[in-house]
C-alpha positions as CSV (number, residue, x, y, z in Angstrom):
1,X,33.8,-82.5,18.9
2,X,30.3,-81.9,17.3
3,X,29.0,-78.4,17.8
4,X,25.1,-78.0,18.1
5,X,22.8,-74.5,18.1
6,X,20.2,-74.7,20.7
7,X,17.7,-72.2,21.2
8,X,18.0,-69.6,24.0
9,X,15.0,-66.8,25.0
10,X,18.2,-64.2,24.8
11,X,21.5,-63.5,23.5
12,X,24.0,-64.6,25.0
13,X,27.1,-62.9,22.9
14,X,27.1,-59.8,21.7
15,X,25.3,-58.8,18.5
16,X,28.4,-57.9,15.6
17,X,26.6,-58.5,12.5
18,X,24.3,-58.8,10.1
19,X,23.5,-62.1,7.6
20,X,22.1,-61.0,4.3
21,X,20.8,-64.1,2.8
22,X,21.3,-64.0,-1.5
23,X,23.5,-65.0,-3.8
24,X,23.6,-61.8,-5.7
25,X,26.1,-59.0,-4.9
26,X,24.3,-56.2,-6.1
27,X,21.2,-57.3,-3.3
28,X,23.6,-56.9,-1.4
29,X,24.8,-53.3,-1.8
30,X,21.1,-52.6,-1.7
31,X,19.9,-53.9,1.6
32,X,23.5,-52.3,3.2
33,X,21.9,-48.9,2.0
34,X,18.5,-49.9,2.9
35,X,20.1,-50.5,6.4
36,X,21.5,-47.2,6.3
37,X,24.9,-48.7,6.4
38,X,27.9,-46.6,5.0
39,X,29.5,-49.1,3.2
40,X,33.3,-47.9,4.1
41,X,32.3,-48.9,7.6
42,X,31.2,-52.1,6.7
43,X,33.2,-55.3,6.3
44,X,31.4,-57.9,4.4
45,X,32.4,-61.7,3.7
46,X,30.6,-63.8,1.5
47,X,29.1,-67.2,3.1
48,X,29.7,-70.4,0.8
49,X,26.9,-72.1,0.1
50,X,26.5,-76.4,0.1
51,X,27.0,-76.9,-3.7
52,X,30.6,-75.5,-5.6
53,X,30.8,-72.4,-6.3
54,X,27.5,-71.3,-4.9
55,X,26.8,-68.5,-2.6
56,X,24.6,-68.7,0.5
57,X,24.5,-65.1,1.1
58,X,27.4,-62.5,2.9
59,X,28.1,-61.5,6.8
60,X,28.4,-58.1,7.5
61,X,30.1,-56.5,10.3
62,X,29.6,-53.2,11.6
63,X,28.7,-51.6,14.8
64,X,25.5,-52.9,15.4
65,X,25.6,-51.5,18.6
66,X,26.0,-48.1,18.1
67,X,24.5,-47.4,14.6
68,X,20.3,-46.9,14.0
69,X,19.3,-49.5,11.7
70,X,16.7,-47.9,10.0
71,X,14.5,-51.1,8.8
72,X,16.1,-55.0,9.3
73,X,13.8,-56.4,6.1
74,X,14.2,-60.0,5.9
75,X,18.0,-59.6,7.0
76,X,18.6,-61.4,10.7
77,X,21.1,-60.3,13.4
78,X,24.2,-62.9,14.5
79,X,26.0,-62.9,17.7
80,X,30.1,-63.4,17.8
81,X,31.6,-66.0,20.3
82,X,34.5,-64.8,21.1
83,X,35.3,-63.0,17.9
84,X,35.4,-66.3,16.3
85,X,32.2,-67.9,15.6
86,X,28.9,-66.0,14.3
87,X,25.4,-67.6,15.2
88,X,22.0,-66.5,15.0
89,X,20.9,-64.6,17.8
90,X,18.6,-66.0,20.0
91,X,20.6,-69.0,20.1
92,X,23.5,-70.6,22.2
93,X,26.2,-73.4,21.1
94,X,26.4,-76.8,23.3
95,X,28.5,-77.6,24.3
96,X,29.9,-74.9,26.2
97,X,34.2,-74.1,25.6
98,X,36.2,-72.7,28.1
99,X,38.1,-69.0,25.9
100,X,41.7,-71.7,25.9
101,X,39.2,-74.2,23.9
102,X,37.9,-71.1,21.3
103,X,42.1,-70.3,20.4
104,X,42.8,-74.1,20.0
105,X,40.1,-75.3,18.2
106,X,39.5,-71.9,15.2
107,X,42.0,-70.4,13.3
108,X,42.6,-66.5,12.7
109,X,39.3,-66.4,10.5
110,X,35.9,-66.1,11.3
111,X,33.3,-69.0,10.9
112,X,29.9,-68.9,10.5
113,X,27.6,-71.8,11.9
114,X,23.9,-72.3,10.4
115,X,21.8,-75.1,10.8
116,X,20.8,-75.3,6.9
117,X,24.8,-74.8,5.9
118,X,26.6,-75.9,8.8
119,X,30.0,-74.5,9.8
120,X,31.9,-72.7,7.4
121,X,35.4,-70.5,7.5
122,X,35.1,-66.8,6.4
123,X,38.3,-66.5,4.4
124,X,37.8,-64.2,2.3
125,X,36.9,-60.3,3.0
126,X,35.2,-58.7,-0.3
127,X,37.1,-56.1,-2.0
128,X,34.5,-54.0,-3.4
129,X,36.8,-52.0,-6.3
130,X,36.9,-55.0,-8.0
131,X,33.2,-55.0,-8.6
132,X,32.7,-51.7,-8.4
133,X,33.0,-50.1,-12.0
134,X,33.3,-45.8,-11.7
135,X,30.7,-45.1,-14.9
136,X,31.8,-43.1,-17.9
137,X,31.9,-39.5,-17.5
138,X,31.1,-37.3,-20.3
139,X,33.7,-34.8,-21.2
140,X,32.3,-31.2,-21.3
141,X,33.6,-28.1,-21.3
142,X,32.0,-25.6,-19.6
143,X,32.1,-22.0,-21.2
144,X,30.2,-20.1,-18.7
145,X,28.6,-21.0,-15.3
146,X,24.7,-20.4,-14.8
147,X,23.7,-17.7,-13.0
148,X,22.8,-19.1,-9.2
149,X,19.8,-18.1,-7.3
150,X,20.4,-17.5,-3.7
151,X,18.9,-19.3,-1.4
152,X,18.4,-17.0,1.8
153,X,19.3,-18.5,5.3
154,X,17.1,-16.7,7.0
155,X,13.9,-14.6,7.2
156,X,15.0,-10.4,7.3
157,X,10.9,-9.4,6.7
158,X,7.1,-10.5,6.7
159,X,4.6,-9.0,4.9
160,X,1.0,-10.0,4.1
161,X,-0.9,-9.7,0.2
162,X,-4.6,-8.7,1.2
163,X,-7.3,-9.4,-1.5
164,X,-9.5,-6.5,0.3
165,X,-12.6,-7.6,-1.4
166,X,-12.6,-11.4,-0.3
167,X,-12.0,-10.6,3.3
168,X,-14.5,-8.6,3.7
169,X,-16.7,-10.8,1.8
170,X,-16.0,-13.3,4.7
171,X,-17.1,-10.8,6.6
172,X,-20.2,-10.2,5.1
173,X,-21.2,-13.2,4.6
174,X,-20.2,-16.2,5.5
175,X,-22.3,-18.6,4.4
176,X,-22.4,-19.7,1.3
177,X,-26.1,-20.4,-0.7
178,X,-25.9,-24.4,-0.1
179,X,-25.5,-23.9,3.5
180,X,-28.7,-21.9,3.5
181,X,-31.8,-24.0,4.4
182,X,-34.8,-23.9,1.7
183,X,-38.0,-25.3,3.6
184,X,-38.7,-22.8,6.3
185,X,-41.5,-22.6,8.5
186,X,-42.3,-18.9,7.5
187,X,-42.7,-16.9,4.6
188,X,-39.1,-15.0,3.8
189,X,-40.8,-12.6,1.2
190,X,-43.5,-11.8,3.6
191,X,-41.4,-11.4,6.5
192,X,-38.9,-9.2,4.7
193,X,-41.9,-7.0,4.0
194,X,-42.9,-6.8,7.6
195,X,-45.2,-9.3,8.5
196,X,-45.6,-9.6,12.0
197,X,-47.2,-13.1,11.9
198,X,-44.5,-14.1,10.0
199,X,-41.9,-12.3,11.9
200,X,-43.1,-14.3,15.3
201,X,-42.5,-17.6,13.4
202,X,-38.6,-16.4,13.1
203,X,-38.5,-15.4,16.6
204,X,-39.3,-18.9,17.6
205,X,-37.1,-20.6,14.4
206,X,-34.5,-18.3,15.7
207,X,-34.9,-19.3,19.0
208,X,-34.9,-22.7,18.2
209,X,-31.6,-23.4,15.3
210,X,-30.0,-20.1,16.2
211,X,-27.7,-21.5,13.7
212,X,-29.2,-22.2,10.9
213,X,-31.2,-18.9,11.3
214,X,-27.9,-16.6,11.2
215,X,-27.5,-18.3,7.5
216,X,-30.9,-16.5,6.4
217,X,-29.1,-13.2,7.4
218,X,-32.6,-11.9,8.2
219,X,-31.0,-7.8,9.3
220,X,-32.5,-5.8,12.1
221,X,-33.7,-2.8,10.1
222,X,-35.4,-4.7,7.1
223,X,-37.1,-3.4,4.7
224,X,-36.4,0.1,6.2
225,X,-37.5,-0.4,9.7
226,X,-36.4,1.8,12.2
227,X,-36.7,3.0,15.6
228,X,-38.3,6.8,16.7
229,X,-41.8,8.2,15.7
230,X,-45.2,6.4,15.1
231,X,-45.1,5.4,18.8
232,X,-42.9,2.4,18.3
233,X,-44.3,1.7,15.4
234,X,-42.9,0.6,11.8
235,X,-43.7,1.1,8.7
236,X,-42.8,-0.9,5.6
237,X,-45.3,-0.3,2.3
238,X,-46.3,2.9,1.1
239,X,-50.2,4.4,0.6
240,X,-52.1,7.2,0.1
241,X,-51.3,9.1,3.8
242,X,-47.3,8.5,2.2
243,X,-48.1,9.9,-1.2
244,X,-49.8,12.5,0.2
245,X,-46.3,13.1,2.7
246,X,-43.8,13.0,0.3
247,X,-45.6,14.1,-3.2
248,X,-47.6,17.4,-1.6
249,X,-51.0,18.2,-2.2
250,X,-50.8,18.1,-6.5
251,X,-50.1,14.4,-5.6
252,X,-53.0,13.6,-3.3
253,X,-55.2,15.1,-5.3
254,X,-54.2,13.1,-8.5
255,X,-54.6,10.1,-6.3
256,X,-57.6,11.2,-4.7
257,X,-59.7,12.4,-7.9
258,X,-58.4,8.8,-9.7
259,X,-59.1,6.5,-7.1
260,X,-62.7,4.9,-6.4
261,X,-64.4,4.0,-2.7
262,X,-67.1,5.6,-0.8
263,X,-65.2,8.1,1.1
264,X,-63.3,9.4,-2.1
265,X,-66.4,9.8,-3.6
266,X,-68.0,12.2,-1.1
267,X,-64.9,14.1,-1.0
268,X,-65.1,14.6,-4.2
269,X,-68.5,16.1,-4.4
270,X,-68.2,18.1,-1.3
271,X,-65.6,19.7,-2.9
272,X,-67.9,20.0,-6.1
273,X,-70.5,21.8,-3.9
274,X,-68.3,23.9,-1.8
275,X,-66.7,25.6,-5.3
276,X,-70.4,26.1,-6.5
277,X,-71.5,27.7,-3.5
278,X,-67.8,30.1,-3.9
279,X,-68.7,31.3,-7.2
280,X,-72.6,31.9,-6.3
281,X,-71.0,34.2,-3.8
282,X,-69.2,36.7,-6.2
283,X,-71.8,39.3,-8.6
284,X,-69.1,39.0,-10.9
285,X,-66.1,40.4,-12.2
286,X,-67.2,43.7,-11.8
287,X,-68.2,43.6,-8.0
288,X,-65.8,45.1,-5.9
289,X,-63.9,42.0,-3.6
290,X,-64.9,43.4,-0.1
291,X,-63.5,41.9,3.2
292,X,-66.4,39.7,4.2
293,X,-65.6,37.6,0.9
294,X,-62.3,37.3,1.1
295,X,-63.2,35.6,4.9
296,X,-65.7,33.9,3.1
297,X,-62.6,32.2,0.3
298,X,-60.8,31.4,3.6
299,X,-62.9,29.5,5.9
300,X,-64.3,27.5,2.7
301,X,-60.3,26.6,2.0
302,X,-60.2,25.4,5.8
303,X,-63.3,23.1,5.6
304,X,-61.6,21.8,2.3
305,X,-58.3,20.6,4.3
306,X,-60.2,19.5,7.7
307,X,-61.8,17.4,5.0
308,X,-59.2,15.7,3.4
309,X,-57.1,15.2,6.8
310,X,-60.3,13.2,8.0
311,X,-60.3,11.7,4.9
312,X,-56.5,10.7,5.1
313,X,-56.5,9.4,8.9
314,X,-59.4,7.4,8.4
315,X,-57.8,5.4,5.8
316,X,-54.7,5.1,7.7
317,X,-56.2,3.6,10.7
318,X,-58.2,1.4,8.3
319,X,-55.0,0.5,6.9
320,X,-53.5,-0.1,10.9
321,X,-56.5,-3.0,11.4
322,X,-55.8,-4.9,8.9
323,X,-52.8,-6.3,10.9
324,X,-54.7,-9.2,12.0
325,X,-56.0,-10.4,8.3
326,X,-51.8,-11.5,7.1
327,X,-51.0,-8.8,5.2
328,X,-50.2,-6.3,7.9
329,X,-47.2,-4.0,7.0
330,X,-46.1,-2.8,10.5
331,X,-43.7,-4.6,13.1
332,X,-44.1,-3.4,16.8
333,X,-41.1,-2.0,19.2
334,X,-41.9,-5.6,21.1
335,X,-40.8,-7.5,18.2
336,X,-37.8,-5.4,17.2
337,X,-37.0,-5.3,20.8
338,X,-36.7,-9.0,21.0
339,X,-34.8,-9.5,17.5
340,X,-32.5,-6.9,18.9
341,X,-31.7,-8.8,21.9
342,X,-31.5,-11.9,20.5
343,X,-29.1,-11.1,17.9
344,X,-26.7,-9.4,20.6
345,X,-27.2,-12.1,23.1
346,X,-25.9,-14.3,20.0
347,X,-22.9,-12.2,19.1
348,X,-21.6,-12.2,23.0
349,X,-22.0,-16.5,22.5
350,X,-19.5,-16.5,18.9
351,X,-17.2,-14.1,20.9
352,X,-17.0,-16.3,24.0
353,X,-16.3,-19.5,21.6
354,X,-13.5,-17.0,20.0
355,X,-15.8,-17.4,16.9
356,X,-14.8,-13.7,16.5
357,X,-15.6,-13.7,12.3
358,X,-19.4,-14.9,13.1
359,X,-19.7,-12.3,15.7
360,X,-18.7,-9.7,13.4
361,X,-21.0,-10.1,10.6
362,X,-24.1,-10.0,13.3
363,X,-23.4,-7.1,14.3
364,X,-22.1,-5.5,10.7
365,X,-24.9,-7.0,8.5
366,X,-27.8,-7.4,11.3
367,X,-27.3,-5.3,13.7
368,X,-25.6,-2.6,11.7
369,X,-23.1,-1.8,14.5
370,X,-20.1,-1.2,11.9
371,X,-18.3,-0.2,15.4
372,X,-18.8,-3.2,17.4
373,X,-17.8,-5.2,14.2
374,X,-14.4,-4.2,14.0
375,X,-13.7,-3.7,17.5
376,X,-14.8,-7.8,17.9
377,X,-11.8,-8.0,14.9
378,X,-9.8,-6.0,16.7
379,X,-10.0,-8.7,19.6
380,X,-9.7,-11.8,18.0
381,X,-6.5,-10.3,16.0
382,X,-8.2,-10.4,13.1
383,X,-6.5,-7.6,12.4
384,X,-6.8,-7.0,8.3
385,X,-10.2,-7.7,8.4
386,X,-10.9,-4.9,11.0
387,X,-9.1,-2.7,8.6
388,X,-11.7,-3.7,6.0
389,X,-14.4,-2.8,8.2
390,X,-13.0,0.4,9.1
391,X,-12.2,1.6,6.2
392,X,-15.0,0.7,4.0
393,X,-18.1,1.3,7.0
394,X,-16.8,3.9,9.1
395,X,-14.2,5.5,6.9
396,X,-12.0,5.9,9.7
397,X,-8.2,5.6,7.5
398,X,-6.3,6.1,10.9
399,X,-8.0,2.9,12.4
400,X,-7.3,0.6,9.2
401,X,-3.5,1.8,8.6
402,X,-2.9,0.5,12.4
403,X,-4.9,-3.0,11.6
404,X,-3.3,-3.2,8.6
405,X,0.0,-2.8,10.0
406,X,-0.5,-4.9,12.8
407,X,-1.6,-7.7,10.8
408,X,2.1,-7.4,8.7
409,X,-0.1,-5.8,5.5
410,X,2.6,-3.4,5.3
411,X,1.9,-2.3,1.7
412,X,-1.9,-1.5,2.5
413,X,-0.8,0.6,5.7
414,X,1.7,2.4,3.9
415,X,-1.0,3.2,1.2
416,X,-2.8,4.7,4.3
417,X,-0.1,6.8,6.0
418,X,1.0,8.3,2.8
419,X,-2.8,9.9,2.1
420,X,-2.4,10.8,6.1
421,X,0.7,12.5,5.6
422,X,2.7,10.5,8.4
423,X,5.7,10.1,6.7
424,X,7.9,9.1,9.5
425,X,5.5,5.9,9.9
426,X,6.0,5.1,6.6
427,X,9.7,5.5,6.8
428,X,9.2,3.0,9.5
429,X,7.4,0.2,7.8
430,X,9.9,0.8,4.7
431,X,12.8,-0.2,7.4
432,X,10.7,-2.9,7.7
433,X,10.1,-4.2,4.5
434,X,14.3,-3.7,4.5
435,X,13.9,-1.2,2.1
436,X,15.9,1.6,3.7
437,X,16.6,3.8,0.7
438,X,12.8,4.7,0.1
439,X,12.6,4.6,4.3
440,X,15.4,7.4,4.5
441,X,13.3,9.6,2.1
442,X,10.5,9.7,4.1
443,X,12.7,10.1,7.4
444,X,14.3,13.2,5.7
445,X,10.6,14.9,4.5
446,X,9.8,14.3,8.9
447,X,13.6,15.9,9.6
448,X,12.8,19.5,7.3
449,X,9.1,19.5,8.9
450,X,10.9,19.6,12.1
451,X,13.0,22.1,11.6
452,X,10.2,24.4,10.2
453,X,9.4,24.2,13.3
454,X,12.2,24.7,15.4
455,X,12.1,21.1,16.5
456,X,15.8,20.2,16.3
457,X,16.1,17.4,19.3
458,X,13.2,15.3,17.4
459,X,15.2,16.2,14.2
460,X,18.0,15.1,15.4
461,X,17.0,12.2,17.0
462,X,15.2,10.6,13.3
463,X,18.7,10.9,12.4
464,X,20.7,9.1,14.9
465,X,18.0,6.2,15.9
466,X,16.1,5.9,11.9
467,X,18.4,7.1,9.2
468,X,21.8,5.8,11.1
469,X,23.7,8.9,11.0
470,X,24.8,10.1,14.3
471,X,27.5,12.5,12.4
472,X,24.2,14.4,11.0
473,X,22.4,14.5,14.4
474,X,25.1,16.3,16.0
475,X,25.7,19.0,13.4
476,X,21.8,19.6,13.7
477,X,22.1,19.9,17.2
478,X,24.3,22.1,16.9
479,X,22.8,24.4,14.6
480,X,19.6,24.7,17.2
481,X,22.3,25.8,20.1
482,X,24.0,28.7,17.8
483,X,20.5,29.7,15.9
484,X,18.9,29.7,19.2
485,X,16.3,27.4,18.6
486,X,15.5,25.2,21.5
487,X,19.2,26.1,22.4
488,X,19.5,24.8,25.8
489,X,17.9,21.6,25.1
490,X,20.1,21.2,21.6
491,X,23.4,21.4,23.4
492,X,22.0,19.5,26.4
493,X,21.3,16.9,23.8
494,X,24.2,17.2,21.9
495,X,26.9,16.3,25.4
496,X,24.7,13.5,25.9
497,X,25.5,11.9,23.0
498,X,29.0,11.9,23.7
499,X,30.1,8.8,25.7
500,X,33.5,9.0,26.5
501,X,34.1,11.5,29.4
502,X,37.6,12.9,27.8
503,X,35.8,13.1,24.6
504,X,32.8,15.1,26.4
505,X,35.8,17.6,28.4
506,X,37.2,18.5,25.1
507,X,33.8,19.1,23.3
508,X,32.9,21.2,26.1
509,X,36.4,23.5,25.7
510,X,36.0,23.8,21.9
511,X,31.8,24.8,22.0
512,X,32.5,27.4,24.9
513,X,35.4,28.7,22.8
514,X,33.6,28.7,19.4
515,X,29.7,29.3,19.9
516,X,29.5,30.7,23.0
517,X,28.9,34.6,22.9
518,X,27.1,37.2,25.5
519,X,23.7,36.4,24.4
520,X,24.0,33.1,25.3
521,X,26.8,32.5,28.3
522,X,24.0,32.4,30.7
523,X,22.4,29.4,29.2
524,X,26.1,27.8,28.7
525,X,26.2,28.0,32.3
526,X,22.9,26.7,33.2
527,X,23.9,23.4,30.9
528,X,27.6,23.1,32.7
529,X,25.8,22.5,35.7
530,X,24.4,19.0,34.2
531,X,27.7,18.0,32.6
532,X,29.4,19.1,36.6
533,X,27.9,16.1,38.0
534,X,28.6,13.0,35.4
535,X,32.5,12.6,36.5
536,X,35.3,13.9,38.4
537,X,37.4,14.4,35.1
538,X,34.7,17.0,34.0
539,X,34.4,18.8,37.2
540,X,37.6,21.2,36.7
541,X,37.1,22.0,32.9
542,X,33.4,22.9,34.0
543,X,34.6,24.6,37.2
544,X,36.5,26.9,35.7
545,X,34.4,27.8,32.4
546,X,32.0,29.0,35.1
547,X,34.5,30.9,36.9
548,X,34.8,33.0,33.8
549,X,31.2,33.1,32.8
550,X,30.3,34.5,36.3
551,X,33.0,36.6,36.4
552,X,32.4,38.4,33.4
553,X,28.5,39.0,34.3
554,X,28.8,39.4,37.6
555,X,28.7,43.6,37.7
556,X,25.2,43.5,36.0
557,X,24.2,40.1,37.4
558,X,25.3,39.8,40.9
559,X,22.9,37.0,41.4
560,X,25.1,34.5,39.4
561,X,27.4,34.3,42.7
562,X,24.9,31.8,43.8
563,X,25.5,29.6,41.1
564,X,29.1,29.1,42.0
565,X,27.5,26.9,45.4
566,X,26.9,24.5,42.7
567,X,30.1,23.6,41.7
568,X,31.9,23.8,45.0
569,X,29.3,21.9,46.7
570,X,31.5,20.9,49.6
571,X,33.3,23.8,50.0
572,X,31.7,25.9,53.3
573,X,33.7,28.4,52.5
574,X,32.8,29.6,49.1
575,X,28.5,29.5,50.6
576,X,29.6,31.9,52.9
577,X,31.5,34.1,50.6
578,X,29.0,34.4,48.2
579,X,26.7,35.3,51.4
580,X,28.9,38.1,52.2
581,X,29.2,38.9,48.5
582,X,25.5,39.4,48.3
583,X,25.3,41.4,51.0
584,X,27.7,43.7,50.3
585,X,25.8,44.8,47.4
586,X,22.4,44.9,48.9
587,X,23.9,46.9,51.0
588,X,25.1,49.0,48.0
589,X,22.1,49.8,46.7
């Protein structure tokens, strides 16, 4: 019977291994590891070639099936008939044998049919310790081990490293000096001086590439502009109505006596004539000052100053119109007005595109809104930038130790706290930072501030819930109820923390028999009411510690009858008793 392969579009047998075609046994321990084989799951048999002695390549099975190859190479897959006779897949054998012909016609091996080889019997299965060689180990002896580095399994904190200086600097300015355009359609030196010509050819460049305009970083109060006086209007240079401001009247006159122009010159030689006509006045030393000089001195002085103020508005309006000619020095509320408005309209645009860093430097370098610049921060959880803002612009240390610590800068906001003097926050970032030692001295420097102040509960509660020490909360409590500090709510406290109801009944016994005494059995019977109502097994111990209490006060405080109601709520009786009680010694008296 001749067998023959015919092509087939699918596989007809199942796919059981995998033909590595070489004649070299170390390719093939390399393309089973490039397969992602293991090779103690593998069973490999080498395939004879044509010639003697010659090797086509080796079949190996595994289970194709059910292991990812991770890349086939050149390699091919081969279907089993029967688990007897491997062929290429896509393939079929003519003719077709009934499974009776399979047993008759093939032994107990498997055979491998190819169409360049033929059919061939897989006798042999490799046995790879005889070509597998263990190498040569060296023979050392180890003296000591090397110290290991652990290698954590997980993450216990977070903290942040903040290079303060270089996030602000984002801040501040974001653009660096290549992004920043050179040719301009205005004058930057003459618009930084004020130049309202100039100024109206940013509006419109502005209006225009708002973006490329923010990298110029032109700021609202340039050159000293701001808003109030001069009717809206805003100086930039200085002159001779400035000097005469600022220096007083020795430094207007050594401006006005060195300076040339028609109307200094007539000042100057009305001044010359006035002092002439002053000293014509006097006879001389000897004359006798009388009152009509010394009026005389005066209104001379005032025609002197109504001089020089004419003098000095004059050359400040002359100054005002020469706006039109380029070299104005004044910008209008108009114009600052409209640079206002465009640069906020522009902030509310990065801050609806979540471009919360650009929004910030508007309004912190342009609009100098150091405010409204860490509050946009604040938003876009910038959060240790904010901090940079706030503590370098509005030197608010409060604001910045929250940002910092909200942005995991735990060192910087402990720096903060510590100048603060809140301690127990920076106990509380220490217990972050897992450093608990350093967190439990802080936590201790909060406990003796709070009882300084007779705070005991809030003492006592840093203990139980920060430091870990419930043993230490207790005998703190404690200490409030018998120094009578905040005693009611210490020993209220101090039950609570008890759990166990038979734990709470005995602790109850052993306080009223230790640290209860007559200043302070009224208030022991005021807290037995709350510790009454959390169980039945507390009700009798309680019940009859305020037999006793009200017993013993009763002569000089009838009144506490009444409070035995509460712990005999459904007992009629005793309301009426205490009634008739009550009456009896109104009636007394």
């Amino acid at each position: 019977m001749e067998l023959k392969l015919k092509l087939h579009s699918k596989n007809s047998f199942p796919k059981e291994g995998i033909f590595i075609k070489s004649n070299s046994i170390g390719f093939w321990l390399d393309e089973i590891q490039n397969l992602g084989l293991a090779l103690e799951n593998c069973r490999v048999f080498p395939v004879p070639g044509t010639a003697a002695n010659e090797l086509y390549g080796c079949m190996v099975l595994a289970d194709v099936r059910n292991t990812k190859i991770k890349d086939l190479g050149k390699n091919n897959f081969y279907q089993l008939i029967e688990n007897k006779l491997f062929i290429p897949e896509n393939t079929t054998v003519v003719p077709k044998l009934a499974k009776e012909e399979w047993g008759k016609l093939f032994s107990d091996h498997f055979h491998f049919l190819h169409p360049d080889i033929g059919l061939v019997e897989l006798e042999e299965e490799i046995v790879w310790s005889d070509y597998i060689q263990k190498p040569n180990l060296l023979d050392i002896e180890v003296i000591e081990p090397r110290k290991s580095v652990a290698i954590p399994s997980f993450i216990s904190s977070l903290r942040i490293e903040v290079d303060k200086e270089e996030l602000l600097k984002q801040i501040e300015d974001p653009y660096s000096e290549e992004e920043k355009e050179e040719n301009l359609p205005f004058n930057l030196k003459k618009l930084m001086m004020g130049n309202n010509k100039e100024m109206d050819k940013f509006l419109a460049y502005l209006e225009k590439h708002p973006e490329k305009a923010m990298k110029l970083a032109i700021p609202l109060d340039t050159i000293g502009s701001g808003r109030g006086g001069h009717e809206g209007i805003f100086t930039f240079n200085s002159g001779l109505v400035n000097d005469f401001n600022l220096e007083g009247l020795g430094g207007f006159l050594n401006k006005l006596f060195s300076g040339n122009g028609f109307t200094i010159n007539m000042i100057r030689w009305g001044i010359l004539v006035l002092f002439v006509v002053l000293v014509k006045s006097c006879d001389g030393p000897s004359s006798p000052i009388d009152f009509g000089s010394i009026m005389k001195f005066m209104f001379l002085c005032m025609i002197i100053f109504f001089f020089i103020k004419a003098a000095t508005a004059n050359n400040a309006s002359d100054r005002t119109r020469t706006k039109s000619s380029g070299g104005a020095a004044l910008v209008d509320s108009d114009r600052f007005n409209t640079l206002q408005n465009r640069y906020e309209k522009m902030a509310e645009e990065y801050v609806n595109r979540k471009e919360y860093e650009k929004a910030a430097h508007i309004y912190l370098k342009l609009l100098k809104n150091n405010h409204k610049a860490a509050m946009v921060l604040e938003q876009g959880q910038l959060y240790r930038e904010a901090a940079g803002v706030y503590l370098k612009y509005l030197q608010n240390k409060v604001k910045a130790a929250e940002c910092y610590e909200k942005g995991h800068a735990y060192n910087e906001a402990i720096e903060l706290y510590k100048e603060l003097n809140q301690d127990e926050k920076v106990g509380d970032l220490y217990l972050i930072l897992k450093n608990k030692k350093i967190a439990d001295r802080y936590f201790r420097i909060v406990i003796e501030d709070y009882k300084k102040n007779s705070q005991y509960v809030k003492a006592s509660l840093i203990y139980r819930n920060k430091i870990g020490d419930p043993k230490e909360a207790q005998e703190l409590l404690l200490d409030g109820w018998k120094t009578g500090k905040d005693a009611s709510n210490c020993l209220n406290n101090y039950f609570a923390n008890i759990l166990s109801h038979e734990a709470l009944s005995k602790a109850i016994t052993t306080r009223y028999e230790e640290d209860v005494d007559e200043k302070n059995k009224i208030s022991f019977l005021n807290i037995l009411k709350h510790e009454f109502n959390k169980g039945q097994i507390l009700e009798e111990v309680t019940r009859n510690i305020a037999y006793e209490i009200v017993a013993d006060k009763i002569e000089e405080r009838p009144e506490l009858a009444s409070e035995l109601i509460h712990f005999n709520k459904n007992n009629t009786s005793m309301t009426k008793d205490v009634m008739k009680y009550k009456l009896k010694v109104k009636r007394r008296y």
